[in-house]
N, C-alpha and C positions, 0 to 999 in steps of 0.2 A: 504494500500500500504506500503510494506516495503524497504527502501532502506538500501545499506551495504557500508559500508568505510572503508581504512587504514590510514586515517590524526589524528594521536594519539598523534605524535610529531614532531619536527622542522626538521626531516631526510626526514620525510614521503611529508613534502609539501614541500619539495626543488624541483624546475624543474631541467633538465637534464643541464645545462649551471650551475647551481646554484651547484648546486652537484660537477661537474666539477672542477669552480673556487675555491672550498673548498678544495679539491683533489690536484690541483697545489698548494695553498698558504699554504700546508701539516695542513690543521686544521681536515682534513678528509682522513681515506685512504680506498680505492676500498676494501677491506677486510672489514671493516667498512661497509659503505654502501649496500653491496651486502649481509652481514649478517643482516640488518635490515630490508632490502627487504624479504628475504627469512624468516623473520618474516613474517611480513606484506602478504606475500601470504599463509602462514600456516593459519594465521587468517582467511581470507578472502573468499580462497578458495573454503572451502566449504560452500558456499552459492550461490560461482559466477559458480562454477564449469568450469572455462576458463583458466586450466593447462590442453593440453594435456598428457605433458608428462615430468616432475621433472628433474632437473640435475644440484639439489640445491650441491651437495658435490662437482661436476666438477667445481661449479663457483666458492666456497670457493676458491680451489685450483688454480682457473685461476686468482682472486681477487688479491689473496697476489704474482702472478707475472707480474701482468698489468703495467706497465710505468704508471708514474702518469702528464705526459706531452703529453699525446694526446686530441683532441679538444672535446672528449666527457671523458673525463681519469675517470674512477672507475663508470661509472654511468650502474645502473641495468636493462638488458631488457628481452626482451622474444622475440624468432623467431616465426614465424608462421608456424606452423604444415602442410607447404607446401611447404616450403624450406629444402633443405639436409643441416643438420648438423652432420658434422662426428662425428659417435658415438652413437647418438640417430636415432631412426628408424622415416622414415618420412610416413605419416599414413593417409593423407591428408582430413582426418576428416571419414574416408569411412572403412566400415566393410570389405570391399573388399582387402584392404591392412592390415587387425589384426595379418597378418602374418609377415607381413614385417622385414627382418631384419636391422640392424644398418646401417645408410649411410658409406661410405669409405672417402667421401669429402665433404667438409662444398661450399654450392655454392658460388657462386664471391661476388653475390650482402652481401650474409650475411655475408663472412669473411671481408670484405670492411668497416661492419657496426661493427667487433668485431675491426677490426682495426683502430678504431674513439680510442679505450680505453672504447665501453663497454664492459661489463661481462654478457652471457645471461643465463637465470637461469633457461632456457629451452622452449619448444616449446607451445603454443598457440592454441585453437582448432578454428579449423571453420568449415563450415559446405560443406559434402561430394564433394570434389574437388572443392569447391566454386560456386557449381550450382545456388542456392539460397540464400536469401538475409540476412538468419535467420539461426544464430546459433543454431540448432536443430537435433535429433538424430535420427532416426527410432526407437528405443528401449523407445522413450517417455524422455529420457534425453535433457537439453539442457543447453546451458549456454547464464546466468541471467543478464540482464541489474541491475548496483548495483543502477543507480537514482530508480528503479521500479523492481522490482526482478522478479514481473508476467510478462515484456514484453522482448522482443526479446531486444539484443546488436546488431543487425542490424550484417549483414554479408559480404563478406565473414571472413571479420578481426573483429572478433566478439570476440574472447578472447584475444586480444591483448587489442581492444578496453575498455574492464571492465576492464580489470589491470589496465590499466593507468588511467583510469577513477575514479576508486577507492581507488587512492593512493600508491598502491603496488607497482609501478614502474614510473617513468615519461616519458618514452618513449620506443615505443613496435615497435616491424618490421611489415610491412602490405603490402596487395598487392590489386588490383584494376583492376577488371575483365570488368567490366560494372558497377561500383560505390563499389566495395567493399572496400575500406578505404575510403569514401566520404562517406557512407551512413550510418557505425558502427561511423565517425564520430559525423553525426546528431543525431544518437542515443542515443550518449554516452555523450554529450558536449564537444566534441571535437573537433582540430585541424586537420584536413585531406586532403591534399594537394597530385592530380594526377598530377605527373611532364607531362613536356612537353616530347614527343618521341624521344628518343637518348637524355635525360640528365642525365639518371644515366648508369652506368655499362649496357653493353649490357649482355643479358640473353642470353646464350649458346641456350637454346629451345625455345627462341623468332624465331630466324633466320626460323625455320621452318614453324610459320605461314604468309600466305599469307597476312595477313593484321595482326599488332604487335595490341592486343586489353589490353593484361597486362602488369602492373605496378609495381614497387616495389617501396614502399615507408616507410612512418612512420605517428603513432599516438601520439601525444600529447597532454600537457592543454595547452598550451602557443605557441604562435606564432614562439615567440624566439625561443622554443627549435625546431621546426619543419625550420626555415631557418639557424641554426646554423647545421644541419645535411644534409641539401644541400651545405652550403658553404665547409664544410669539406668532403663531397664527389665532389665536385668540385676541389677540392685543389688536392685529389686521383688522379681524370679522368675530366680532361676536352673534352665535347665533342662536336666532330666537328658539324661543321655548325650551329652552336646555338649559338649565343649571350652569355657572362659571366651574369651570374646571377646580377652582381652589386652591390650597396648597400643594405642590407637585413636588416641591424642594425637599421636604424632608419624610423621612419613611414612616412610615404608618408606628400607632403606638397601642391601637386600640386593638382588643379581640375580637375577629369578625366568627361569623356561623359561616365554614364553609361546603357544603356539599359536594359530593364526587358519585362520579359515575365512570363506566367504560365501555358499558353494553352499546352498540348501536345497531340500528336496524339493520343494518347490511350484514351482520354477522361479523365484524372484522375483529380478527383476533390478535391480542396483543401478542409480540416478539418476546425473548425475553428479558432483553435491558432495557427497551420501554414499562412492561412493565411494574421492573428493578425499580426504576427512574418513581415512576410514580407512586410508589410503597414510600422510598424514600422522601419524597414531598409531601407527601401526610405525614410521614413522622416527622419532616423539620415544621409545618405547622401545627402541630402539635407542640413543640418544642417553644414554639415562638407564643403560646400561650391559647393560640384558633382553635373553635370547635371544629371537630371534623366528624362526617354523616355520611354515608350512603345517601342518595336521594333517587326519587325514579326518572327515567332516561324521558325527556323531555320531547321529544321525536318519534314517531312510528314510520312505518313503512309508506307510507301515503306521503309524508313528506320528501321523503328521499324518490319518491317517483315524480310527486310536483315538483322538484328542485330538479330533476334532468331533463324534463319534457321544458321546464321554462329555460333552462341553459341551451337546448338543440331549439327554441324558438329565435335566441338570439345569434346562437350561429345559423340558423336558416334565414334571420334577415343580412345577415354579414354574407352569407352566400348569393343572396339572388339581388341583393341594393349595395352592394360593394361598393361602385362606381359613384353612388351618390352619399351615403354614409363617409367613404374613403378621402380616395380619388379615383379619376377619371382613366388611370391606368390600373386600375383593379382586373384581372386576369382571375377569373373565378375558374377555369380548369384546372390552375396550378395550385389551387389549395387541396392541403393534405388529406388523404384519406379518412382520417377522423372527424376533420370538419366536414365531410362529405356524408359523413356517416351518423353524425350528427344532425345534419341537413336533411339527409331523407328519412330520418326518425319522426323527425318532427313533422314532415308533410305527410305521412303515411299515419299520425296519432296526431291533428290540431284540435282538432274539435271539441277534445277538453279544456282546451287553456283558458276559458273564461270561470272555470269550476278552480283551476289550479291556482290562477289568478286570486281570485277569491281566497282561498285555503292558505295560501303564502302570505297575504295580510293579512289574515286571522292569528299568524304564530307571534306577531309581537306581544298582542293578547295575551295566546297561552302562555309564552312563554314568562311573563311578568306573574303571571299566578303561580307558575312553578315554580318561581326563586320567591315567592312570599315565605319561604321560613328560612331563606339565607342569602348573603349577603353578594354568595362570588359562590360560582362553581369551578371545580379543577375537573378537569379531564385530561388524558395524553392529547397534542397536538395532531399528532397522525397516529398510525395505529403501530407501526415498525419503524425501524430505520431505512437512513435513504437509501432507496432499491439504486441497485447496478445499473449505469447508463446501457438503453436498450432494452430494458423492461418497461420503458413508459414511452417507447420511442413513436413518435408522431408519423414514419413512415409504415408502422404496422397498419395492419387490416382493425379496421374500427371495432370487430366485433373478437380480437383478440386484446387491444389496450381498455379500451372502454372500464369493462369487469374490473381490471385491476388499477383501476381509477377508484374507481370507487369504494373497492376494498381496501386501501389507502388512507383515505382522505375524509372516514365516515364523521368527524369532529366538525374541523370550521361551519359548514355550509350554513348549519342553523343560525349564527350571529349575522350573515350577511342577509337571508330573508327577515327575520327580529327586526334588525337595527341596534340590538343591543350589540356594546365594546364587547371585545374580548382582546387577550394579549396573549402571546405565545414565547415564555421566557425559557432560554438555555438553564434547566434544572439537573442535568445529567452529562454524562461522557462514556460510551464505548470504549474500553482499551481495545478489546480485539478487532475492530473495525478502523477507531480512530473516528471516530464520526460522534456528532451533538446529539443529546437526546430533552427535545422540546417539552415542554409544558402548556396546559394553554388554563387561562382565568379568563371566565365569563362576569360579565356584573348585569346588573340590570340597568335599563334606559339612563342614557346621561353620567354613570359613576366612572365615566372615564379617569376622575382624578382619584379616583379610590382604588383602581386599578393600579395607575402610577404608584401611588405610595405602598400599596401591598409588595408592588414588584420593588421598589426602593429594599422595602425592609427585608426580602428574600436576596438579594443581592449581594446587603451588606451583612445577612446573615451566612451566604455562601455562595461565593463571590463565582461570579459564572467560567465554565471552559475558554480558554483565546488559544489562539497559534502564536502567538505574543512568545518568543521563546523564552523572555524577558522575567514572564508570570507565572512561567511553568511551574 
């Protein structure tokens, strides 16, 4: 097993808040940093292969004119190769767009995230519209978890996820479909945090679906840096009918009621350092003074069928309105088998989506009555560790990946139909693999900031895995 890193010097392991406070107290400036970075991925790169697309000379140049007094000022990231940045062509990991020309306008959520004071040093692959969970290519290419180079970075924020993970940047932009930054976070050992609905910038192309199931958010190592990028998109937009996030700075002190579960509908059966991982975070919450419960699995079967018929409804409008959703070089024969397979799912089963419809806004509902006797639920983030590149690969036959999608992945999906946060923290480590083993805490509507501070105080309770060789 080979793993890849960029923690070579004191630049490379600074988190994004640390980078920052260097930047204001001028002992560092954004030109500085963002030229170490663009080291550190020249390095690294080819191994992790999780650069879509370079626009190392634009960051120089945006570097040396950054304000060194914004709350993330000079610090290094990367967009995810599914957001428009004016300039660079958005490509959304799919052969189908290889034509695509350069965006005209950088979207909200990302100019919001360049407007913190970072500097983005370009865009991030993941894999074909975010269908699947695994950074992976139809051409056999993919990109490389750096703890474990043979396995998947977990999808759809899966080159964002290895950057950060191995040092290149400390903080990547991500987005969260049914666990796509929750699940590259368990991959990666990482911090991955699905805000609650209506806490960041509303999505211009959110408004169009019937039930809002994507996220935009952020990956990190550190807690801090992932609540110091919601406090400063709060400070931006506060949004309504949601609670102020709170105190995010200091870790929780209070005993919460946590509930756990592991059964899901799909039958997916825990590994057994996942489920190692997870014994062992009941007992440090317990330790840390938390109730901890059994509670009942909050999901049936009928969910996990509304939740795939409404995922192959939006890949069957990405298949046949490509050209007007996209662009105008949308090539719908070159998408991959699975989106294909996805797409004639859905047109062969439509006729229930206005029932499915229905049933998926109903689960905020239940789901708020089932955390009426606690505060945060634990579950494992995915169900095993990250499978071997070419088990989730995007050029297989739809009816061979599909299955083990799903046997995967049975955890996030419920917080993306809810709307409720969940977070998915590095609570574990594989020796015999070398690979992170995720966590994920559920809260109810709005307690995004009780999330943050429970994860503070598990952190500094038992300080998460890095490749940091430094921390080892």
């Amino acid at each position: 097993m080979t793993s890849v890193h960029a923690f070579t010097d004191e630049l490379s392991r600074l988190d994004a808040v640390a980078t920052a406070q260097r930047v204001h107290a001028g002992e560092l400036t954004p030109e500085e940093a963002v030229a170490a970075a663009i080291d550190r991925a020249k390095a690294v790169n080819p191994d992790l292969n999780a650069v879509a697309t370079e626009d190392f000379d634009r960051a120089l140049a945006a570097a040396r004119r950054t304000p060194t007094d914004g709350p993330l000022a000079g610090v290094p990231t990367f967009i995810k190769d599914g957001t428009d940045v004016a300039g660079l062509p958005t490509r959304n990991g799919s052969e189908a767009l290889a034509g695509a020309g350069p965006a005209k306008h950088t979207a909200v959520i990302a100019q919001q995230f360049l407007d913190m004071g970072t500097v983005s040093l370009g865009k991030s692959t993941l894999p074909e519209f975010g269908f699947i969970p695994s950074t992976e290519f139809p051409d056999g290419t993919a990109t490389h978890n750096p703890w474990n180079l043979g396995h998947t970075p977990g999808g759809s924020s899966g080159g964002s996820a290895a950057l950060v993970a191995a040092g290149v940047v400390p903080i990547a932009h991500a987005q969260d479909g049914g666990g796509s930054t929750r699940i590259p976070a368990a991959c990666n050992g990482l911090v991955g945090l699905k805000p609650t609905r209506g806490r960041l910038l509303p999505d211009p192309h959110g408004r169009l679906l019937p039930v809002k199931i994507v996220y935009d958010g952020v990956l990190t190592r550190t807690v801090r840096d992932t609540a110091a990028y919601y406090r400063a998109a709060e400070q931006a937009y506060r949004p309504p009918r949601l609670k102020p996030l709170g105190n995010t700075t200091d870790p929780l002190t209070r005993p919460l009621r946590v509930g756990t579960y592991t059964a899901t509908p799909t039958g997916a059966v825990l590994d057994g350092p996942t489920q190692r991982v997870f014994e062992e975070t009941v007992t440090l919450l317990e330790s840390l003074g938390h109730r901890v419960e059994p509670v009942e699995v909050p999901i049936d079967e009928q969910f996990v069928t509304d939740f795939i018929r409404y995922w192959s409804m939006l890949v069957f409008a990405v298949d046949h309105a490509g050209t007007v959703l996209y662009d105008k070089a949308f090539e719908r024969s070159k998408l991959t088998p699975v989106a294909k397979g996805l797409s004639a799912e859905f047109a062969a089963d439509w006729t229930g989506i206005a029932g499915t419809v229905r049933r998926l806004r109903a689960t905020t509902a239940a789901f708020e009555t089932a955390m009426r006797s606690v505060d945060v639920a634990l579950t494992p983030t995915v169900a095993q560790l990250p499978p071997a590149l070419g088990h989730l690969g995007s050029g297989l036959p739809y009816e061979v990946v599909f299955p083990r999608v799903i046997d995967w992945i049975g955890y996030p999906p419920l917080a993306n139909a809810t709307g409720a946060p969940a977070i998915s923290l590095p609570m574990g480590h594989d020796a015999a693999s070398n690979l992170p083993v995720g966590m994920m805490f559920s809260g109810r509507w709005g307690d995004d900031g009780l999330l943050l501070r429970l994860a503070l105080q598990l952190e500094q309770a038992r300080p998460f895995p890095t490749l940091d060789p430094s921390r080892a």
